[in-house]
C-alpha positions in Angstrom: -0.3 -19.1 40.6 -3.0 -21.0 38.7 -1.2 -24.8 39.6 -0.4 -24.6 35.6 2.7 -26.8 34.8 4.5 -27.0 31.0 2.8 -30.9 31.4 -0.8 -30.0 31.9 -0.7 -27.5 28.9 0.9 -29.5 26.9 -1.3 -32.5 28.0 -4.1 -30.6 26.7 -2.5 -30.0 23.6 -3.9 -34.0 22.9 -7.5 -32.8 23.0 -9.5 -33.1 20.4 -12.6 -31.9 19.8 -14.5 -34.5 18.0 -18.2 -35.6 18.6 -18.3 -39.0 20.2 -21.5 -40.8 20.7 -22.3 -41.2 24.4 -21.7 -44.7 24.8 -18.1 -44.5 24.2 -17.6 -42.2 26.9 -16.1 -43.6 29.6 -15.9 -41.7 33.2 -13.3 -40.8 35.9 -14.2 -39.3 39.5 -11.2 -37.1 40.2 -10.9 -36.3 44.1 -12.2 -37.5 47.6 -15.5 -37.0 49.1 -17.3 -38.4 52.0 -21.1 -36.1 52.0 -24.0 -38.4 51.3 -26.6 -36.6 49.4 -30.0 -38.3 49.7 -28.5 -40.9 51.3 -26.4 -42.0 47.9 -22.7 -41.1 48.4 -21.0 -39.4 46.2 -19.8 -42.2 44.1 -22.9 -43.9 43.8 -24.5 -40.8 42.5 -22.6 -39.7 39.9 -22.6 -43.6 38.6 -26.1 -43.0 38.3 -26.4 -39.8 36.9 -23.9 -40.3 34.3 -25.0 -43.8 33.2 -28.9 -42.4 33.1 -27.2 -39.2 31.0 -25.8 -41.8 28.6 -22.3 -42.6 29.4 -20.3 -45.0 29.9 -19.1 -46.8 33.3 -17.6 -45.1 35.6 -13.5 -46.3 35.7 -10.2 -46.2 37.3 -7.4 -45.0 34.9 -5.9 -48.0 35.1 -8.5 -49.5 33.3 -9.2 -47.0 30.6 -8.3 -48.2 26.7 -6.2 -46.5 24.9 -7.6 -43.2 23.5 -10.9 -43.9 25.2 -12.9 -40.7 25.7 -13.3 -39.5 29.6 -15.5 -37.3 31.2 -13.9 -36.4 34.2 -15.8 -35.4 37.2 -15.0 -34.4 40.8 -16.4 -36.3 43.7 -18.4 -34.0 45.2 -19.9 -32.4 42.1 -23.5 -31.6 42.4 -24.7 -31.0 38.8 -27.9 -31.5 36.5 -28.4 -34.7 34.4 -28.7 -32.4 31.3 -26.1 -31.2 31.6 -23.7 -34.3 31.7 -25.5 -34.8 28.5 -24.5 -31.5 26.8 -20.9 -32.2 28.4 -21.0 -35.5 26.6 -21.8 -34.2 23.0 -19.4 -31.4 23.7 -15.5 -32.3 23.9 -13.4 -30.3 25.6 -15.7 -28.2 27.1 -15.2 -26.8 31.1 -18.0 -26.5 33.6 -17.1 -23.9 36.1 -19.2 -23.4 39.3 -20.7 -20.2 38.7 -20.9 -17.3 36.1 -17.9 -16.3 36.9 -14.6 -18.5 35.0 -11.3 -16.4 37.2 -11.1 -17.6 40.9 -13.6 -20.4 40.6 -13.6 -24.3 40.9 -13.9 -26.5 37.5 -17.1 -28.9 38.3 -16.0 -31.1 34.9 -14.4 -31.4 32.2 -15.4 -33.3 29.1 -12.6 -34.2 26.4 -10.6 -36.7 24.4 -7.7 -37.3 26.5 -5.1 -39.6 25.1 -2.7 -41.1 27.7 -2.1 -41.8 30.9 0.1 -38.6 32.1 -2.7 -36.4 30.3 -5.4 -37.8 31.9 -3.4 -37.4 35.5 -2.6 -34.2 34.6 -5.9 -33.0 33.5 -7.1 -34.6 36.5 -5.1 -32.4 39.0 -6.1 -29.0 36.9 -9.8 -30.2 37.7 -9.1 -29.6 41.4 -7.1 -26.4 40.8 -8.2 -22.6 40.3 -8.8 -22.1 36.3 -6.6 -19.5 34.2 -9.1 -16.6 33.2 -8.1 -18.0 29.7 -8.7 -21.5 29.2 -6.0 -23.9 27.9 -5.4 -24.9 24.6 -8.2 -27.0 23.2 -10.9 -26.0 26.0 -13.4 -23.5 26.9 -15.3 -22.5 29.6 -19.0 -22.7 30.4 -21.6 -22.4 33.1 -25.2 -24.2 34.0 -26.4 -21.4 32.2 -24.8 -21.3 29.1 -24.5 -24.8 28.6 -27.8 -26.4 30.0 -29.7 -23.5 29.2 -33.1 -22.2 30.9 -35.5 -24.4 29.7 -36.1 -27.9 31.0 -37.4 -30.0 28.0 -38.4 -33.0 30.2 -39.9 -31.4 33.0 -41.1 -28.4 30.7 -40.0 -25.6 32.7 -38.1 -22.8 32.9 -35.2 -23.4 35.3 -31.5 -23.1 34.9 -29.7 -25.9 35.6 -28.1 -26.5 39.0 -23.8 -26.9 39.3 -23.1 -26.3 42.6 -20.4 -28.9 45.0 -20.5 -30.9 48.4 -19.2 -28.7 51.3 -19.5 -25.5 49.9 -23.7 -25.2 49.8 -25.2 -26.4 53.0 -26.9 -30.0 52.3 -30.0 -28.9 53.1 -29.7 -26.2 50.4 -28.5 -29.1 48.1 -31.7 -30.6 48.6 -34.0 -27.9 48.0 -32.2 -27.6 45.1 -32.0 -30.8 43.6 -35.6 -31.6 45.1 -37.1 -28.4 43.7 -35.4 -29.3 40.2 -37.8 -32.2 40.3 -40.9 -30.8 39.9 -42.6 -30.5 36.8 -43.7 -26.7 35.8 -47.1 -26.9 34.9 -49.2 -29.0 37.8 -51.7 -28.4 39.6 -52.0 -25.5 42.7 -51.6 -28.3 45.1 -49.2 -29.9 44.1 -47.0 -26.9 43.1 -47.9 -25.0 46.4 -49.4 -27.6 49.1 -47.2 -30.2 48.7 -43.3 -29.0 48.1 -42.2 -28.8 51.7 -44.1 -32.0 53.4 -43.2 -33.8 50.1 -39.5 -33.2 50.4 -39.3 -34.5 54.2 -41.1 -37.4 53.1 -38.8 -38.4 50.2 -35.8 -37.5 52.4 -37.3 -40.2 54.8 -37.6 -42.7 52.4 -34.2 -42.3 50.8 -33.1 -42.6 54.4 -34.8 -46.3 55.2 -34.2 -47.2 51.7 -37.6 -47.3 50.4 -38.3 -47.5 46.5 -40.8 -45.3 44.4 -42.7 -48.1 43.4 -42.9 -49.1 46.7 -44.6 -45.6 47.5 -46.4 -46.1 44.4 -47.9 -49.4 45.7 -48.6 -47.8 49.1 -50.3 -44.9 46.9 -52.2 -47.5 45.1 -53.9 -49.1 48.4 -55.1 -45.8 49.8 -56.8 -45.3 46.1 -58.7 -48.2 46.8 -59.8 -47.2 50.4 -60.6 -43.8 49.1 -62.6 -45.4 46.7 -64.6 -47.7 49.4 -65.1 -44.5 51.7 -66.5 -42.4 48.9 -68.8 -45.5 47.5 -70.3 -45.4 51.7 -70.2 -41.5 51.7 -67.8 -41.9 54.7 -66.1 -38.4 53.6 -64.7 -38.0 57.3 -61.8 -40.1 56.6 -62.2 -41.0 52.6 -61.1 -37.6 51.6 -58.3 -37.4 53.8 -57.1 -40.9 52.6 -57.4 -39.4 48.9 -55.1 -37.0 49.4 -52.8 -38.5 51.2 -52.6 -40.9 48.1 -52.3 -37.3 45.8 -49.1 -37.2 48.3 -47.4 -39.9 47.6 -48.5 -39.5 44.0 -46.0 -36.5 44.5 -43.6 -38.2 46.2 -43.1 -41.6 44.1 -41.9 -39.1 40.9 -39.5 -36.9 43.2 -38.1 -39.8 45.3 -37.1 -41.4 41.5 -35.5 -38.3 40.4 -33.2 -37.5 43.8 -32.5 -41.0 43.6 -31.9 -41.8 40.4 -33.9 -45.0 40.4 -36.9 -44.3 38.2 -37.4 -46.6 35.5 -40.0 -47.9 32.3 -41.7 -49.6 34.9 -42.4 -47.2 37.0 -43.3 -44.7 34.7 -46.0 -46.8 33.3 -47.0 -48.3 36.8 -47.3 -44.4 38.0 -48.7 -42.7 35.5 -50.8 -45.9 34.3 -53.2 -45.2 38.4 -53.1 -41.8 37.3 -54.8 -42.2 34.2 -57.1 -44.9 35.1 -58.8 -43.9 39.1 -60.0 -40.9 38.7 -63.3 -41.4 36.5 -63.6 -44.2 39.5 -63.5 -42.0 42.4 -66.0 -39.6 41.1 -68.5 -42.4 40.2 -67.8 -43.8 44.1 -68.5 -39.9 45.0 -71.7 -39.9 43.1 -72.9 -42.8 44.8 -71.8 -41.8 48.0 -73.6 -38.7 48.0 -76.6 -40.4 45.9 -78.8 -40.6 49.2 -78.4 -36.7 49.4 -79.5 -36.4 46.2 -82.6 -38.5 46.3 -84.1 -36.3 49.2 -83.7 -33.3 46.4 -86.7 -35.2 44.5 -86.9 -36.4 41.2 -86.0 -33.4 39.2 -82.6 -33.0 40.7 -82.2 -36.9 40.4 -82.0 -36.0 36.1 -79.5 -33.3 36.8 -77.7 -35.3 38.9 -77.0 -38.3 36.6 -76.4 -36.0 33.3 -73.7 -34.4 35.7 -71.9 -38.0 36.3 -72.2 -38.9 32.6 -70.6 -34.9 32.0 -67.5 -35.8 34.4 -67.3 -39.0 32.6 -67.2 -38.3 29.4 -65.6 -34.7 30.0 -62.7 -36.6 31.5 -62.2 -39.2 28.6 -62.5 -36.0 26.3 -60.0 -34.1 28.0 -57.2 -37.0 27.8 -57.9 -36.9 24.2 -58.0 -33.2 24.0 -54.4 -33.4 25.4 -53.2 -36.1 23.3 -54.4 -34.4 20.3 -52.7 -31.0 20.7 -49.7 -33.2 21.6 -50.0 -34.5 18.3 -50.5 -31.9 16.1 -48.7 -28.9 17.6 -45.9 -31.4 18.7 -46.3 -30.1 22.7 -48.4 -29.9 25.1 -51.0 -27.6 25.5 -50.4 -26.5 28.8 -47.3 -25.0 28.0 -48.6 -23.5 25.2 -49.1 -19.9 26.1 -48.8 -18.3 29.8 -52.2 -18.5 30.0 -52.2 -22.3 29.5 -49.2 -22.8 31.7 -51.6 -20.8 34.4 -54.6 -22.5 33.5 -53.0 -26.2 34.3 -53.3 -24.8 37.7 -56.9 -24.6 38.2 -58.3 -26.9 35.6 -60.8 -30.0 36.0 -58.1 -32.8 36.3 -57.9 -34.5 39.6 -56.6 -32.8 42.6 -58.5 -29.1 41.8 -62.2 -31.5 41.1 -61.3 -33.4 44.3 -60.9 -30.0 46.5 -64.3 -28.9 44.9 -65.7 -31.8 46.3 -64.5 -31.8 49.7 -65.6 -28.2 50.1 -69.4 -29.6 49.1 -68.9 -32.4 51.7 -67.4 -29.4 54.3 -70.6 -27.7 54.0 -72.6 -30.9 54.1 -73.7 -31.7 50.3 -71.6 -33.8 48.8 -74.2 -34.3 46.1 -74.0 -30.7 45.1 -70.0 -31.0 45.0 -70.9 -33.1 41.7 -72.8 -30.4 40.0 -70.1 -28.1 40.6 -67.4 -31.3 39.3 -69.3 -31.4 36.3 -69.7 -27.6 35.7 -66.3 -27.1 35.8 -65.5 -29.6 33.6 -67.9 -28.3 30.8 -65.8 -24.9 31.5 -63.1 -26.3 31.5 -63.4 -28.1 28.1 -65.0 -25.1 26.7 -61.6 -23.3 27.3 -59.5 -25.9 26.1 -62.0 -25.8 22.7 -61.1 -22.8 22.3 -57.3 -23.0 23.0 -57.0 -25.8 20.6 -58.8 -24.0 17.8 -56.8 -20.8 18.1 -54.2 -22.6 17.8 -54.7 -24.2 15.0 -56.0 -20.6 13.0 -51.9 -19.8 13.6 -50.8 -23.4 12.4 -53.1 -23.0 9.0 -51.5 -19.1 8.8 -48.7 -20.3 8.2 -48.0 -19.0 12.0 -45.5 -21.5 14.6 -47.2 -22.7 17.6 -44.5 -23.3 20.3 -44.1 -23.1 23.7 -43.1 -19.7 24.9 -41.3 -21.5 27.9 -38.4 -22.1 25.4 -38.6 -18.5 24.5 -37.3 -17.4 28.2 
C-alpha cells in the first residue's frame, strides 16, 4: 500500500544517526520539476538554499563518495532555509508536508546513507506515501516541530513554511515565501504600506533579472535627489522621491531573500545608506523650510535651530541606545517586550519622522514639521530611557531579560 519493499527497509537499516558538520553534507534532488518560482527553477533554488544553509554541493549519485552524507530533497520542495539547517544537524530525520505524517508527501529526508541501492531506494520512498510509523532509523517531523515558531534572524514569530510546486498555487508560494521575508519589528509603513506594491516590484525584478544592489544603487540616487529637493524646499516632488527610495529600501532586502542572492556586500552597502542619510535629509529639511521659519521672527529662529541640533543628536543617541541594549541584554530592544515590538512601529527612526514631515509640508509649514521631528524624538528617547533602565533593574535582580517572541 505504502510503495514499502523488503529493500527500502532494509536500506534504511544503514542509517545512522550521527552529527555531521554541515559541510560534509552533500545533496541529491530526487524527482522532476519544471515550476519556476521567482524566476529561479527549481534546481537553481534549492542549490542556493542549501549551499546558503550550509551544505554541501548539490550532486548526482554517481558522483557521491563512499559513505558521504546526503540530504535528499525533491525538486519541487518549497521549504524554509532554517529548516535545511535543522535537517542538516539532524540525521535521519523526515520532513512531511503538513501536521499530519499518514497520507502525506515526504518534503526531505536528512540521513547517512551508505551505498548506492540505499540511496536509490531511499530516493523512491521520498516520492511515495509515508507508513504512519516511520522506518527503522527515522522519524518524522513538520515545519513546526522542527523549525519552530520563532525566526531568530528576522526576529519574529512565524512558523516556517514546507509546502511543494503544484500543489499551492504560485502566487500563494509567493506571498508565502515573500511574506517570510519581512522582518517583525519595522516600522507601520513598511509593515502595512509597503507589502503588496513591494512584492510586484520584486517579482518584476526577478523577472528582468535585476540584482538587489542594483535596486540598492537606484535607491541610493533618489536619496540624493530627495536630498537636493528638501535643501530647495521643492516638497512637491522631494517627498515623493524619498519614499519611493523607502521603497526600494524594502525591496533591495526582499528581492535578496526570494532570490537567494544577498551577500556581505550588500548587507553593508544597504544597511551602511540606512545608517548614514537620514541625519542628512532632516538637515536639507531644515534648510528647506528655513525661509518659513525666518518669517516666524527671531524667537522662533532659537527654537528652530535647538530643534535641528535635538534631531541630530537624538538620532546619534538612539543608534547608540540600540547598540547598547544589544550589548548588554544580548538582543534587541525592540523585541524586548510587546510593548517594544509595538513601539518599533511608531518611533522616531526614519520613515514615521519623514510622514511627520510631509504632513507639516501638506498643510503648508514645513518648518513646523521640524518642531514636531524633534519633539518626537525627545519622546521617543525618553521612552527608550526608560525601557533600557527597567531593564536593567531585572538584569541586576538577578531577573532574565529575553525576548518574549521566543516565548510564543
Amino acid at each position: 500500500m505504502y510503495l514499502f519493499s523488503t529493500l527500502p527497509l532494509l536500506a534504511f537499516k544503514q542509517i545512522k544517526a550521527t552529527h555531521l558538520l554541515m559541510t560534509e553534507v552533500a545533496v541529491i534532488i530526487v524527482g522532476q520539476a519544471d515550476q519556476q518560482l521567482w524566476s529561479l527553477s527549481p534546481q537553481t533554488r534549492l542549490s542556493r538554499l542549501t549551499t546558503r544553509a550550509g551544505a554541501g554541493p548539490v550532486k548526482s549519485l554517481s558522483k557521491l563518495a563512499p559513505e558521504e552524507p546526503v540530504l535528499l530533497l525533491r525538486a519541487d520542495a518549497v521549504i524554509e532555509e532554517r529548516l535545511v539547517r535543522e535537517l542538516l544537524k539532524r540525521p535521519g530525520l523526515i520532513l512531511t508536508a503538513s501536521a499530519h505524517n499518514s497520507n502525506d508527501e515526504i518534503i526531505a529526508l536528512a540521513a547517512r546513507i551508505n551505498g548506492k541501492k540505499a540511496i536509490e531506494a531511499a530516493s523512491e520512498i521520498l516520492l511515495s506515501v509515508p507508513p504512519e510509523i516511520p522506518p527503522e532509523g527515522l522519524s518524522y517531523g513538520t515545519a513546526e516541530t522542527i523549525g519552530g515558531a520563532y525566526d531568530p534572524i528576522l526576529r519574529k514569530q512565524a512558523i516556517p513554511f514546507a509546502a511543494q510546486l503544484g500543489d499551492t498555487p504560485k502566487t500563494e508560494l509567493e506571498k508565502m515565501t515573500f511574506g517570510a521575508s519581512y522582518k517583525g519589528a519595522t516600522d507601520f509603513v513598511t509593515k502595512y504600506v509597503w507589502p503588496m506594491p513591494a512584492r510586484i516590484v520584486t517579482r518584476w525584478c526577478a523577472a528582468a533579472g535585476v540584482t538587489p544592489n542594483q535596486v540598492t544603487t537606484i535607491s541610493l540616487g533618489l536619496m540624493f535627489l530627495a536630498l537636493y529637493g528638501f535643501w530647495l524646499g521643492q516638497w512637491f516632488w522631494a517627498i515623493p522621491a524619498a519614499w519611493m527610495m523607502t521603497f526600494l529600501d524594502t525591496v533591495d532586502g526582499k528581492l535578496a531573500r526570494v532570490t537567494m542572492t544577498s551577500s556581505k556586500w550588500g548587507g553593508v552597502y544597504d544597511h551602511g545608506i540606512d545608517l548614514i542619510h537620514p541625519p542628512f535629509w532632516w538637515w536639507g529639511w531644515y534648510v528647506g523650510a528655513l525661509p518659513a521659519a525666518q518669517l516666524r521672527g527671531p524667537e522662533f529662529l532659537y527654537i528652530y535651530e535647538a530643534a535641528l541640533l535635538a534631531i541630530l543628536v537624538g538620532y546619534v543617541i538612539q543608534r547608540v541606545y540600540e547598540g547598547v541594549f544589544l550589548w548588554i541584554f544580548k538582543i534587541e530592544g525592540h523585541i524586548w517586550r510587546p510593548f517594544d515590538f509595538w513601539f518599533r512601529t511608531i518611533t522616531a527612526r526614519r520613515n514615521p519622522n519623514l510622514f511627520i514631515l510631509m504632513i507639516s509640508a501638506f498643510f503648508g509649514t514645513p518648518e513646523l514639521g521640524v518642531i514636531a521631528v524633534a519633539a518626537w524624538v525627545l519622546a521617543s528617547l525618553g521612552i527608550h530611557f526608560v525601557r533600557i533602565g527597567y531593564a536593567g533593574i531585572l538584569k541586576l535582580s538577578g531577573q532574565s531579560v529575553t525576548s518574549y517572541l521566543k516565548n510564543g
